[in-house]
The first five atom37 places (N, CA, C, CB, O) and aatype in JSON, in Angstrom:
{
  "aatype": [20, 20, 20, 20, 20, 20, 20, 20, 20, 20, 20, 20, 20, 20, 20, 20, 20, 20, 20, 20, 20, 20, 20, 20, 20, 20, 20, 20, 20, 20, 20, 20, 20, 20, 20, 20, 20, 20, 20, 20, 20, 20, 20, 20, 20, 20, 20, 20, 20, 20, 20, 20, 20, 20, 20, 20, 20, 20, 20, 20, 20, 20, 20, 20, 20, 20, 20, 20, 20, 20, 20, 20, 20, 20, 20, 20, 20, 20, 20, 20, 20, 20, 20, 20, 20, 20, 20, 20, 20, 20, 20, 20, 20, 20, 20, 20, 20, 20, 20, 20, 20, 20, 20, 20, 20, 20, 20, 20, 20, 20, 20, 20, 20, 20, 20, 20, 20],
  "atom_mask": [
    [1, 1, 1, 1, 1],
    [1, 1, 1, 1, 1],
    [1, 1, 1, 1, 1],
    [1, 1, 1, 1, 1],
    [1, 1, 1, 1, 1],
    [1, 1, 1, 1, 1],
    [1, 1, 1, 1, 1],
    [1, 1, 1, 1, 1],
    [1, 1, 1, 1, 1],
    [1, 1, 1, 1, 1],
    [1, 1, 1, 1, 1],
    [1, 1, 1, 1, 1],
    [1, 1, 1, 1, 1],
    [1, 1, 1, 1, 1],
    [1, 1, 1, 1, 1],
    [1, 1, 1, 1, 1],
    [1, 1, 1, 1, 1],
    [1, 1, 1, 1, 1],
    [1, 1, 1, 1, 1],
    [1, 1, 1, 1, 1],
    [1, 1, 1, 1, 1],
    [1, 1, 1, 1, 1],
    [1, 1, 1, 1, 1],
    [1, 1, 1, 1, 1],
    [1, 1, 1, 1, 1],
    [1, 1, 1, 1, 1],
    [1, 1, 1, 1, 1],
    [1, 1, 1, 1, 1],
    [1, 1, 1, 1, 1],
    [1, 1, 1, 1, 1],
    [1, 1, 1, 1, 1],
    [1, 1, 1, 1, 1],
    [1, 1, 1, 1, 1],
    [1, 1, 1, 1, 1],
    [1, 1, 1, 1, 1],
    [1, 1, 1, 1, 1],
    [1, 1, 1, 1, 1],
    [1, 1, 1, 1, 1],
    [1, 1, 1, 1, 1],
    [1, 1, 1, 1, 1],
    [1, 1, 1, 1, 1],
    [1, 1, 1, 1, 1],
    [1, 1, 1, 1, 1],
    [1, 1, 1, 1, 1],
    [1, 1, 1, 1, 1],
    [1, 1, 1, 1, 1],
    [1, 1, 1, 1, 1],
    [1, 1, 1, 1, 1],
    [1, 1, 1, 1, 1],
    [1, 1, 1, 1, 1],
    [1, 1, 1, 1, 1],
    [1, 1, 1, 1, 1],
    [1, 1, 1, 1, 1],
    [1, 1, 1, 1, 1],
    [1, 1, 1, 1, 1],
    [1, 1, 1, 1, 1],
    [1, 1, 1, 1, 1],
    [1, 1, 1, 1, 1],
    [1, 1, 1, 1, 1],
    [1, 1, 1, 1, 1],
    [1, 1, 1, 1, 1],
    [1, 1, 1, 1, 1],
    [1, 1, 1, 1, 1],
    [1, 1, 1, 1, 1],
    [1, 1, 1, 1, 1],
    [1, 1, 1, 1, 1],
    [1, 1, 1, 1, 1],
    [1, 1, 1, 1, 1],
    [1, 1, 1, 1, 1],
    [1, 1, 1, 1, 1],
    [1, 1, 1, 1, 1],
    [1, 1, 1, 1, 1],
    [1, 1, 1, 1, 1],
    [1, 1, 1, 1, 1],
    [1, 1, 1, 1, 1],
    [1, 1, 1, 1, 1],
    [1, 1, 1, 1, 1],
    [1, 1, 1, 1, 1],
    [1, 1, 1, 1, 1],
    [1, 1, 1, 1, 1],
    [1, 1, 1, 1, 1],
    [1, 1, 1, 1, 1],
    [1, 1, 1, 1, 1],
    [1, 1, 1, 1, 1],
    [1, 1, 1, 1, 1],
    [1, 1, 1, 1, 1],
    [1, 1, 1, 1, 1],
    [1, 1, 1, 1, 1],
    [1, 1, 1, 1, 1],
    [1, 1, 1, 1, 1],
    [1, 1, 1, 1, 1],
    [1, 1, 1, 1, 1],
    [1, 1, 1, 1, 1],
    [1, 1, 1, 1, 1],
    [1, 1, 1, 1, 1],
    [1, 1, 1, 1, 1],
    [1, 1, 1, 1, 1],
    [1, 1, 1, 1, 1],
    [1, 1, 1, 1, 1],
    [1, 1, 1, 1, 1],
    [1, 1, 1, 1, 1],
    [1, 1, 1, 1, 1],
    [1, 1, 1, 1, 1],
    [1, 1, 1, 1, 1],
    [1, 1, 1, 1, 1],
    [1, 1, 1, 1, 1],
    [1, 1, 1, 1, 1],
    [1, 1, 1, 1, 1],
    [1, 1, 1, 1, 1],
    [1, 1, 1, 1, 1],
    [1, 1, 1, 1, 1],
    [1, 1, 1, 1, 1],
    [1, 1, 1, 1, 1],
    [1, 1, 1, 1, 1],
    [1, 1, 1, 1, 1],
    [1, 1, 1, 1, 1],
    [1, 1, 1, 1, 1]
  ],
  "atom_positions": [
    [[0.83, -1.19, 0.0], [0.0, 0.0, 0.0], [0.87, 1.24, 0.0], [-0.95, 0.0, 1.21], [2.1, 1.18, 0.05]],
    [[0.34, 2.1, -0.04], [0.87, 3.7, 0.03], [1.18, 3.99, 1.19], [-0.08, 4.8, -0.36], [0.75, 3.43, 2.21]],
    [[2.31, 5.3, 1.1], [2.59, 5.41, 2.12], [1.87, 6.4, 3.18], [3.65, 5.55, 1.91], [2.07, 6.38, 4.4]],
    [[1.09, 7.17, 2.57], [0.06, 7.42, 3.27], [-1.32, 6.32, 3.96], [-0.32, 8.31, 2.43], [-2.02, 6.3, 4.97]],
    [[-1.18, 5.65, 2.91], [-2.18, 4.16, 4.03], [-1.25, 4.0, 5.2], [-2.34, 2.11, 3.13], [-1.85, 4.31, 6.23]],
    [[-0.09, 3.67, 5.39], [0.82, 3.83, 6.11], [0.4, 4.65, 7.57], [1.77, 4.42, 5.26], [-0.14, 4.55, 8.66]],
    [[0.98, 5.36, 6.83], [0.93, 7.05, 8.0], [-0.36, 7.18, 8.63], [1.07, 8.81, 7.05], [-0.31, 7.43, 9.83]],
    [[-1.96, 7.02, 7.92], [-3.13, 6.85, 8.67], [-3.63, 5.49, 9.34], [-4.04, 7.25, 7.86], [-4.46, 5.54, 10.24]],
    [[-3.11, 4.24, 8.86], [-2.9, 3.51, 9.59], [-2.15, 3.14, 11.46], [-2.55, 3.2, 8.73], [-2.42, 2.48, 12.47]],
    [[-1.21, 4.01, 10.96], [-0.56, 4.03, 11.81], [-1.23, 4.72, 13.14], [0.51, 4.5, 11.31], [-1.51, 4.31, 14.26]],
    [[-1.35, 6.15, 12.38], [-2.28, 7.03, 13.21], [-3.66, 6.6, 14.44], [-2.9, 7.76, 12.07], [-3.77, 6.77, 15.65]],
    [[-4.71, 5.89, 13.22], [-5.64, 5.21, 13.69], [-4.99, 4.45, 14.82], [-6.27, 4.44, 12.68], [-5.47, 4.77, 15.91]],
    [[-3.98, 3.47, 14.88], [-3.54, 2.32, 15.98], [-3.31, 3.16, 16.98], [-2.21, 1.33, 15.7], [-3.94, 2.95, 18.02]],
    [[-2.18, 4.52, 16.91], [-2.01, 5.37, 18.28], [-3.54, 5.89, 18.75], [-0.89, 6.84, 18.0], [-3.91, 5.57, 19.88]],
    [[-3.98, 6.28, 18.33], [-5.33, 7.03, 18.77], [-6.32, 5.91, 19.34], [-6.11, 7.88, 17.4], [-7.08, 5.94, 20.31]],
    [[-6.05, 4.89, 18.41], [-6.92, 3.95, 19.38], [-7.06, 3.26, 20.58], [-7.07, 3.27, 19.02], [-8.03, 2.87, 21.23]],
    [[-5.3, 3.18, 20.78], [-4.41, 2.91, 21.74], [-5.22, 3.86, 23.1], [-2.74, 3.4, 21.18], [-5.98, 3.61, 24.04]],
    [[-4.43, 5.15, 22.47], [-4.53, 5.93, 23.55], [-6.31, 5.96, 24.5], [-4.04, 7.43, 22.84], [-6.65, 6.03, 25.68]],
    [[-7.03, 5.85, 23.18], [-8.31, 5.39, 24.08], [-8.62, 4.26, 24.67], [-9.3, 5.45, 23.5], [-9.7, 3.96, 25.2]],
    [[-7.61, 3.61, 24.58], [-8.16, 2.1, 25.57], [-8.92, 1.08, 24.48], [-9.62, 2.58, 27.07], [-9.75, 0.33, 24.98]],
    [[-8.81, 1.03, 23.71], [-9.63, 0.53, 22.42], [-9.47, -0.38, 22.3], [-9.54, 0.92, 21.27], [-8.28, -0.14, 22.13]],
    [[-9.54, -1.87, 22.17], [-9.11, -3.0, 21.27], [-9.46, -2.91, 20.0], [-9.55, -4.2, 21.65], [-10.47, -2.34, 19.57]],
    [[-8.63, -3.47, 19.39], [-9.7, -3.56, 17.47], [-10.82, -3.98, 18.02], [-9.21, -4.99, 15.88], [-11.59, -3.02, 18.09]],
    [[-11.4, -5.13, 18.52], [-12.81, -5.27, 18.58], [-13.57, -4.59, 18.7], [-13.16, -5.8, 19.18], [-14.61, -4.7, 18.04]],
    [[-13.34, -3.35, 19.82], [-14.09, -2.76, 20.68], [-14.34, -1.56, 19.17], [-13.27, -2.28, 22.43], [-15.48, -1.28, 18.79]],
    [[-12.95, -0.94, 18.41], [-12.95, 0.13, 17.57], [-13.83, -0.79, 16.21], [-11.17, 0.79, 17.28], [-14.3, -0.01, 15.38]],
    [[-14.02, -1.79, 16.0], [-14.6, -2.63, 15.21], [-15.69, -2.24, 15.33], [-14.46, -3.86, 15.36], [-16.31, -1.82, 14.35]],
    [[-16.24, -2.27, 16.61], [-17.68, -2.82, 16.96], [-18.36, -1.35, 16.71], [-17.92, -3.58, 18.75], [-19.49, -1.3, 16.21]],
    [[-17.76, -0.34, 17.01], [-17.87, 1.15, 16.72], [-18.31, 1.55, 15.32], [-16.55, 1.8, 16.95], [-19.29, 2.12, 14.83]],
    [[-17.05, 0.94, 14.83], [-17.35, 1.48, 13.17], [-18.3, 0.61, 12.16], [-15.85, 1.51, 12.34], [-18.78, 0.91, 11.07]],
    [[-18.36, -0.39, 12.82], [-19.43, -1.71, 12.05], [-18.59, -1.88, 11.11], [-21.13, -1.4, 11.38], [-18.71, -1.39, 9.98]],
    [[-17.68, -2.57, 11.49], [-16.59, -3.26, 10.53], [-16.31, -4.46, 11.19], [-15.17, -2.43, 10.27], [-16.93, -4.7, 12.23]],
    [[-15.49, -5.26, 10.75], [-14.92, -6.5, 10.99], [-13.64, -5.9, 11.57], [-14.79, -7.52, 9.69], [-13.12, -4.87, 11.13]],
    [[-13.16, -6.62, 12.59], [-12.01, -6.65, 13.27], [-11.0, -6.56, 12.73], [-11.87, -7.47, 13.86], [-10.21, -5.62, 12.8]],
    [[-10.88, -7.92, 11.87], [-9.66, -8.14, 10.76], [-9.42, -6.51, 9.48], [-10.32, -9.89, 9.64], [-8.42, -5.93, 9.06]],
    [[-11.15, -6.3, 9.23], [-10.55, -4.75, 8.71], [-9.99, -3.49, 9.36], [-11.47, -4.15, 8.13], [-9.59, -2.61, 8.59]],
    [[-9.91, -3.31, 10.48], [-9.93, -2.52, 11.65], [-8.15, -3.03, 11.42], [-11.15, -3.01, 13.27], [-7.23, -2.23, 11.26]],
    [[-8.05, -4.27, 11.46], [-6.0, -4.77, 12.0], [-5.68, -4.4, 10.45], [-5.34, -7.22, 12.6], [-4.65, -3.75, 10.26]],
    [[-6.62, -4.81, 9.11], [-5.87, -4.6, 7.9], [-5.07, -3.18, 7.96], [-6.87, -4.65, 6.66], [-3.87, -2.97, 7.82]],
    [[-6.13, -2.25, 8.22], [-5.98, -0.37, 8.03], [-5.47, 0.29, 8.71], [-6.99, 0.47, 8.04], [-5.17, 1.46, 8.53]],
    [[-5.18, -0.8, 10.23], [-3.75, -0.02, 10.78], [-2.58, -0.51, 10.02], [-3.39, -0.32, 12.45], [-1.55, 0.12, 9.75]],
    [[-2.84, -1.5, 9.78], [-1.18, -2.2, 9.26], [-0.59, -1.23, 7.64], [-1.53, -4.51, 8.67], [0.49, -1.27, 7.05]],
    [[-2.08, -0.3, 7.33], [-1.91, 0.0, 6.1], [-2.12, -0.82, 4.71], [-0.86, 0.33, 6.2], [-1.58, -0.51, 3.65]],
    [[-2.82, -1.7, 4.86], [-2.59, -2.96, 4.24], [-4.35, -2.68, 3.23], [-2.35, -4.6, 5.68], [-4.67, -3.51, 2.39]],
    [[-4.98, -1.85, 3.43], [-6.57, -1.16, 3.04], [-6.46, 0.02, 2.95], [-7.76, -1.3, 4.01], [-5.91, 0.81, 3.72]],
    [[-7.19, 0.27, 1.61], [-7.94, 1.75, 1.62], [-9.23, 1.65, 2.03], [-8.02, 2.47, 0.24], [-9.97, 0.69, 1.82]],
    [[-9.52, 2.72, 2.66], [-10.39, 2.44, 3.75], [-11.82, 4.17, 2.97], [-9.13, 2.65, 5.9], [-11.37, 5.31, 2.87]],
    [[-13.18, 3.88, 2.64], [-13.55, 5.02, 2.04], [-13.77, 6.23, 2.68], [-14.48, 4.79, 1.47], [-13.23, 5.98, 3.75]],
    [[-14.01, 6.88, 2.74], [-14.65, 8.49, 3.48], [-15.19, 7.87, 4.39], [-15.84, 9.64, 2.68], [-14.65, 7.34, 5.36]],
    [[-16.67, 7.91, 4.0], [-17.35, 6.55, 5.44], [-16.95, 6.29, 6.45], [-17.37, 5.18, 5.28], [-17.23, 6.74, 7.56]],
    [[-16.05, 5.33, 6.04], [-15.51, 4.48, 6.93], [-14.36, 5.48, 8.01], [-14.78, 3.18, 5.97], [-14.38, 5.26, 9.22]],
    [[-13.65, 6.28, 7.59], [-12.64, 7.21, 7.86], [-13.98, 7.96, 8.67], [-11.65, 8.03, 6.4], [-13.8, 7.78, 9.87]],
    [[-14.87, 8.51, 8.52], [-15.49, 9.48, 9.3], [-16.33, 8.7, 10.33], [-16.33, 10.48, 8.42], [-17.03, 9.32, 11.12]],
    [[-16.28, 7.27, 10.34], [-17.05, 6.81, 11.43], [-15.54, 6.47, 12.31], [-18.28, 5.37, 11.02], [-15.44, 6.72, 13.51]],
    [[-14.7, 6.03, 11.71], [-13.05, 5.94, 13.04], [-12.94, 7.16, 13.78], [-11.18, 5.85, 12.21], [-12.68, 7.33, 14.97]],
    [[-13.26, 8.21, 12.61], [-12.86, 9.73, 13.6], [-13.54, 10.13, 14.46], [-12.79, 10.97, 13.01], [-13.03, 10.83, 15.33]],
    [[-15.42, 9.71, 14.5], [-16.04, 9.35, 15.22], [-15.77, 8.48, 16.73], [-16.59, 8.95, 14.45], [-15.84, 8.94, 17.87]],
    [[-15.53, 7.5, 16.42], [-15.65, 6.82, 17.47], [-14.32, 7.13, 18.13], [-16.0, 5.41, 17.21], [-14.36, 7.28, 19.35]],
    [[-13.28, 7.23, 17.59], [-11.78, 7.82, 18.23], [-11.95, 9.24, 18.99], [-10.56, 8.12, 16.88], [-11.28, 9.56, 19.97]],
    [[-12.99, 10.1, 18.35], [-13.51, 11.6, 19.31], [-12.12, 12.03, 18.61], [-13.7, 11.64, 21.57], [-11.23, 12.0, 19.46]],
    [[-11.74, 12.35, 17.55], [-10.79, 13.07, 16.94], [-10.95, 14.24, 15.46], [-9.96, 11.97, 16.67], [-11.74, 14.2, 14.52]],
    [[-10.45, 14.68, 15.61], [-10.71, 15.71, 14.07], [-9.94, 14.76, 13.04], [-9.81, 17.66, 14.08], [-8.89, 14.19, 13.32]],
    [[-10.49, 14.69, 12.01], [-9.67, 14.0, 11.12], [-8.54, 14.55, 10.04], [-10.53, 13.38, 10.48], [-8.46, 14.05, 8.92]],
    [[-7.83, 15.44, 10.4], [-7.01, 15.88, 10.21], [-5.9, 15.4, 11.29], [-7.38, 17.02, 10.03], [-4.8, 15.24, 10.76]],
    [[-5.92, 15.18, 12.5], [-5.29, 14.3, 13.21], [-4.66, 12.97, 12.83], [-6.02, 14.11, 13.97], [-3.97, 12.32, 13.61]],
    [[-4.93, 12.61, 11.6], [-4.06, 11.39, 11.23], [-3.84, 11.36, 10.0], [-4.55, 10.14, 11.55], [-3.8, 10.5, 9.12]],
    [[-3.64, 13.05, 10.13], [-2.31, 13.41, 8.86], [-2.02, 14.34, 9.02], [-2.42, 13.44, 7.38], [-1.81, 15.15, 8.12]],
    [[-1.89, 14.6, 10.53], [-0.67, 15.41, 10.77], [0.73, 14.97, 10.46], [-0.64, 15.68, 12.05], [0.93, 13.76, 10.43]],
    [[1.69, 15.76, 10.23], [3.51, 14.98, 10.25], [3.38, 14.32, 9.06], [4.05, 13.62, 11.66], [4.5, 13.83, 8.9]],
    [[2.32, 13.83, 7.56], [2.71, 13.2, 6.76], [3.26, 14.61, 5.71], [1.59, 12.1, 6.35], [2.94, 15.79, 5.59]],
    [[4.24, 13.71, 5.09], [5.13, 14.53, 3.77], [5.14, 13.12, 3.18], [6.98, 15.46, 4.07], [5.45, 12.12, 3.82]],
    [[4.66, 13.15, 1.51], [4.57, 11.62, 0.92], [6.22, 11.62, 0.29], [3.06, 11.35, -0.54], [6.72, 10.62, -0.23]],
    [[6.8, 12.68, 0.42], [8.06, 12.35, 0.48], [9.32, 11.92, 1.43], [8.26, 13.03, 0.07], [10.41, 11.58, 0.97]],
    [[9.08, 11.99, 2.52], [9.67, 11.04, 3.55], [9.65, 9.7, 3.7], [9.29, 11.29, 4.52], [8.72, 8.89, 3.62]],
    [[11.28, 9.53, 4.03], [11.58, 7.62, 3.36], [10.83, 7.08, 4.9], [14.09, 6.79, 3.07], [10.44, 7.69, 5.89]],
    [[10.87, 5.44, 4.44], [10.18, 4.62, 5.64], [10.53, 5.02, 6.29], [10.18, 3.42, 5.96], [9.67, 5.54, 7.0]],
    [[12.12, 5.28, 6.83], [12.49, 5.22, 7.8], [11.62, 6.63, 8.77], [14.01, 5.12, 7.54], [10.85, 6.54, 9.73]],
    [[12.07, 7.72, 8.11], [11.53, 9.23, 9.15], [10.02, 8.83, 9.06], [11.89, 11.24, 8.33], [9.45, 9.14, 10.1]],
    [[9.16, 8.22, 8.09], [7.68, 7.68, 8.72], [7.88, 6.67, 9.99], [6.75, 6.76, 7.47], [6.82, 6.37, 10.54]],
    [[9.05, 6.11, 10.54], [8.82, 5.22, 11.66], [9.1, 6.18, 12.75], [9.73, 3.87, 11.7], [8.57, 6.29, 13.85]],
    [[10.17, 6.92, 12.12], [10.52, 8.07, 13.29], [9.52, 8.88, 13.86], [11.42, 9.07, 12.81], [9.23, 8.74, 15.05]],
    [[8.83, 9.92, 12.98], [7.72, 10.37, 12.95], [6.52, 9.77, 14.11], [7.45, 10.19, 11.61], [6.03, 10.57, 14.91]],
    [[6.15, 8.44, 14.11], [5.41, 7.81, 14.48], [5.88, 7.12, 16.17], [5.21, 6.99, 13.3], [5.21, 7.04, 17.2]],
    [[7.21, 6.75, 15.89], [7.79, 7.01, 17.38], [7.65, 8.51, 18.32], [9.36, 6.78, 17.2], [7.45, 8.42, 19.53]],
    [[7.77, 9.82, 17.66], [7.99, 10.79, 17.91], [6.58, 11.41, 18.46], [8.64, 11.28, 16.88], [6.56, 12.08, 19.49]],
    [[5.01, 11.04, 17.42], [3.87, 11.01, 17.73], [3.66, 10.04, 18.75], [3.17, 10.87, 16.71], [2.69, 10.29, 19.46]],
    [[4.18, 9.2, 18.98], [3.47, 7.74, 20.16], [3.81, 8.38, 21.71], [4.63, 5.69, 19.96], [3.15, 8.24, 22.74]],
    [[5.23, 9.21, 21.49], [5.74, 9.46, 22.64], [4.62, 11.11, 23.06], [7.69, 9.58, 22.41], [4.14, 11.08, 24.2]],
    [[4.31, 12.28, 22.3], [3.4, 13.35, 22.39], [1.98, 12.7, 22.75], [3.4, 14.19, 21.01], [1.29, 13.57, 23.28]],
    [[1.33, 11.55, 22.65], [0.59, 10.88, 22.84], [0.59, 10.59, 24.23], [0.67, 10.07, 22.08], [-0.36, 10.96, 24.91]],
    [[1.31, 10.11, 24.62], [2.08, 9.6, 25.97], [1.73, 10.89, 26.9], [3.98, 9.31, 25.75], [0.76, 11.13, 27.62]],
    [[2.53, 11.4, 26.7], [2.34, 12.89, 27.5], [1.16, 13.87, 27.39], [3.43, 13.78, 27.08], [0.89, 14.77, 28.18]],
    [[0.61, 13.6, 26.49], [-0.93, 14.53, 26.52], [-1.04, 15.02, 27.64], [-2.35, 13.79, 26.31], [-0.76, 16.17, 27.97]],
    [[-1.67, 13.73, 28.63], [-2.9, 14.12, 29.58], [-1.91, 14.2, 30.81], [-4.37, 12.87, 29.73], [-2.48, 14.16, 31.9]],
    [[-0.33, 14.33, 30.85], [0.27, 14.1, 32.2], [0.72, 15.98, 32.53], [1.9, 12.71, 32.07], [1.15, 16.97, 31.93]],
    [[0.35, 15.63, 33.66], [0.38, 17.08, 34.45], [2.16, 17.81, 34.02], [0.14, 16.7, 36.63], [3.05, 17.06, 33.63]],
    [[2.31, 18.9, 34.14], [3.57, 19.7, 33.85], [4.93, 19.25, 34.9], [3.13, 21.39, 34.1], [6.14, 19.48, 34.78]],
    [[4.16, 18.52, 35.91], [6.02, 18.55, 36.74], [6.18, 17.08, 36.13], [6.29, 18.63, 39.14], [7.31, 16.68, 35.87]],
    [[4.99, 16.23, 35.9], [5.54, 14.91, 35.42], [6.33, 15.2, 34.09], [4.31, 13.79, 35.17], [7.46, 14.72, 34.09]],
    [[5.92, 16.01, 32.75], [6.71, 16.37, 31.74], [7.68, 16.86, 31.66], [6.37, 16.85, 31.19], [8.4, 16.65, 30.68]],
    [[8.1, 17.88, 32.87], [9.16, 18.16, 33.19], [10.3, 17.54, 33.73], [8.94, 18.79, 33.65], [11.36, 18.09, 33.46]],
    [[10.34, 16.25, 34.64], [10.24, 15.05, 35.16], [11.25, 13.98, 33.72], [8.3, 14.72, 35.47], [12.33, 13.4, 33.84]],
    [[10.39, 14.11, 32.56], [10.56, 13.04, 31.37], [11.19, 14.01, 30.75], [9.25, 12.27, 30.55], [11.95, 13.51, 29.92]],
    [[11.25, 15.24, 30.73], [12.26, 15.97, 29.76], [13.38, 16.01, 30.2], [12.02, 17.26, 29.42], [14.31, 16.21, 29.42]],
    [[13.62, 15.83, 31.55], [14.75, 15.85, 32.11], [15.96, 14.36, 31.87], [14.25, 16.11, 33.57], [17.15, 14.19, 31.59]],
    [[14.74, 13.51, 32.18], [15.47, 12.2, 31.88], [15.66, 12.0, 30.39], [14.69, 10.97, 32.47], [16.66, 11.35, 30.09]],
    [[14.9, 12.43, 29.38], [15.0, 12.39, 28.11], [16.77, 13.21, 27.7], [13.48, 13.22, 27.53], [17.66, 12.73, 26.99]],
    [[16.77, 14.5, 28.43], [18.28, 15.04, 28.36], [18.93, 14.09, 28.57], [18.75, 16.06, 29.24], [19.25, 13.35, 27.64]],
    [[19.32, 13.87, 29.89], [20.18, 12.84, 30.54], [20.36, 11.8, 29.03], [19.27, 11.99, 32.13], [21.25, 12.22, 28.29]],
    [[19.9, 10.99, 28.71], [19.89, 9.85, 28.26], [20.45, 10.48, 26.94], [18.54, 9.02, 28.34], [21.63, 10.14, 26.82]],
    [[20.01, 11.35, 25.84], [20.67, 11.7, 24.93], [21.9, 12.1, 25.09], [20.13, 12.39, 24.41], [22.81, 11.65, 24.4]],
    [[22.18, 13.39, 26.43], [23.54, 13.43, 26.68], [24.37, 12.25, 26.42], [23.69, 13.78, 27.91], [25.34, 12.29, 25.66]],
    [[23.86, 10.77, 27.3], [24.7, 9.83, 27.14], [25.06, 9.26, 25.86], [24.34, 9.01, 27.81], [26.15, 8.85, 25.47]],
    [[24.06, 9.31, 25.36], [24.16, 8.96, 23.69], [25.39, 9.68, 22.69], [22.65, 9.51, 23.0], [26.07, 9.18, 21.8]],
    [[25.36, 11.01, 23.24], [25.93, 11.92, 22.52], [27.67, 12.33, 22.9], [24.93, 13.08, 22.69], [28.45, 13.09, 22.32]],
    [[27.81, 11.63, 23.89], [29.08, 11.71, 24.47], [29.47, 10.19, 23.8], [29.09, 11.94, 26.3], [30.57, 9.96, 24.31]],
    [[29.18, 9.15, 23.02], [29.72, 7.86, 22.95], [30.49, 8.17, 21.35], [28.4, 6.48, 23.11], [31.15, 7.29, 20.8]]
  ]
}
C-alpha cells in the first residue's frame, strides 16, 4: 500500500491505543470486521470516506489528526521516526507539567549519554 495508508494507519492504531480501544471494541464502533480494523492499521486497506469518518467518530478526533507529520516524500524510515515521535506526544498529553518536566529531564540525561559515545 501507500505510504500514506501507512501514515493513517498508523495514526488510527495510536489514537486507538490511547483510548483504551481494542480492534474489537474500535470494530464494533465502526461496524466493521475486526480483521478490517488490523488490515488499516497495518496500512494494508484503503479504507472510504465513510468508513474514515465513522473511526474519527468513534476515536472523538478531528480528522485531520491522522495526517498530521505526513510529507509523501519522507523515506520509511523518518515515517517510523515520525510515528515514534507522535506515540511518545501521545504519551504525554494528559500528564500534568512537573511529570513532563520530570521526562524531559530524563529524556536530556539519556541523549547526553548517547551523545558523548
Amino acid at each position: 500500500m501507500s505510504k500514506l495508508s501507512d501514515h493513517v494507519g498508523s495514526r488510527i492504531r495510536i489514537f486507538r491505543k490511547k483510548r483504551g480501544l481494542t480492534q474489537a471494541q474500535l470494530s464494533e464502533k465502526v461496524q466493521q470486521p475486526q480483521s478490517y480494523i488490523s488490515d488499516i492499521e497495518r496500512g494494508e486497506k484503503n479504507i472510504s470516506l465513510d468508513t474514515l469518518e465513522r473511526i474519527v467518530e468513534a476515536l472523538e478526533i478531528h480528522p485531520g489528526e491522522l495526517f498530521n507529520s505526513y510529507n509523501g516524500m519522507q523515506s520509511n524510515e523518518q515515517l517510523k521516526k515520525d510515528r515514534q515521535i507522535d506515540l511518545l506526544t501521545f504519551m504525554l498529553k494528559d500528564r500534568d507539567l512537573r511529570e513532563i518536566s520530570t521526562i524531559t529531564r530524563l529524556i536530556e540525561d539519556v541523549l547526553k549519554a548517547y551523545d558523548t559515545k
